[in-house]
N, C-alpha and C positions, 0 to 999 in steps of 0.2 A: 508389722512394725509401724508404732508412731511415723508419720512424718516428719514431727515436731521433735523430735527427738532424734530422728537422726540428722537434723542441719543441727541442735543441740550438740550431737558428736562431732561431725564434722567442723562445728565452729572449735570444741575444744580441741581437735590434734591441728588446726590447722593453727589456734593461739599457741599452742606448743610449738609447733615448731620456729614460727615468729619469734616468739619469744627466748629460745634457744636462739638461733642467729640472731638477733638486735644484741642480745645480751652481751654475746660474745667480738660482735663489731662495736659496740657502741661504749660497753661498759670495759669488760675485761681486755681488753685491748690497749684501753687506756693504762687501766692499774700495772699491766705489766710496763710500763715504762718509768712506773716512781709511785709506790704504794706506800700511800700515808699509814698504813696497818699491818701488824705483822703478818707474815707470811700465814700463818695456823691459821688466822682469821681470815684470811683472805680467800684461803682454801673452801674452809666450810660455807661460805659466801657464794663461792663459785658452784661448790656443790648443791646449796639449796637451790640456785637458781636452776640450777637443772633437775634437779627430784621434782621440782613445782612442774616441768614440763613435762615430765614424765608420768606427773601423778594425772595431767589434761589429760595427756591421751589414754589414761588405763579409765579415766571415767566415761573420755568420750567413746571408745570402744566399747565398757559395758552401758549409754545410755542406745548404741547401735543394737545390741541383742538381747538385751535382759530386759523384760518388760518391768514398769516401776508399777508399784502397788503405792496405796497415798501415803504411806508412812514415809517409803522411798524417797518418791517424789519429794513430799514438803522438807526431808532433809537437805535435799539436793539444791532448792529453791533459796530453803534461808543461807545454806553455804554460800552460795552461790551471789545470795543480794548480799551480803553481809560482806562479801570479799570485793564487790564492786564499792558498795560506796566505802569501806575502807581504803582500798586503792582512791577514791576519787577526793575523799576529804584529804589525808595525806600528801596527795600531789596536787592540791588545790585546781583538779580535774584536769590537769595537763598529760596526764598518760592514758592514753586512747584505752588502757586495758580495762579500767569499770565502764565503758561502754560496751566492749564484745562481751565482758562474762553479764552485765546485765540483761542482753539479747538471751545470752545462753539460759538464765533464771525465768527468762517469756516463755522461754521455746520451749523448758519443760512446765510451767504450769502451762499453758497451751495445751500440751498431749495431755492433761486431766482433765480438761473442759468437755 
């Protein structure tokens, strides 16, 4: 196994899990006390933000065992830069998270070097 690849995995379940707890301290915590949105919507809100964590750790688990071939990889790369500087233009780079997944986008082109 890559090196590179498994701090790769490692960084995604451990931004999953982060990301699960901040969510749920920082964000939903709030809305439940006076939700400017209905309820339905708030639901599926709740829920994407955790399928997003869930989807870190099913990738970082398979970048831990399944070796990437280049096609793999270079998907995994542009996901991965394209979702960072999304997150960072957006949040006009106040949310720490396109910084770890663009670690994450090094660390597998890295294992193809």
């Amino acid at each position: 196994m890559s090196p590179w690849l498994f701090i790769a995995g490692a960084l995604c379940c451990a931004l999953a899990c982060i990301h699960s707890i901040l969510g749920e301290r920082l964000i939903f915590r709030r809305w439940r006390d006076g939700l400017p949105i209905p309820r339905s919507h708030a639901g599926i809100i709740r829920a994407s933000w955790h399928v997003l964590s869930l989807l870190a750790v099913a990738v970082g688990l398979v970048l831990w065992r399944v070796p990437l071939d280049g096609l793999s990889a270079a998907v995994l790369i542009v996901a991965f830069a394209l979702s960072a500087v999304l997150i960072a233009v957006w949040t006009r780079f106040r949310h720490p998270g396109w910084l770890v997944i663009t670690v994450i986008a090094l660390l597998v082109l890295a294992s193809r070097l």
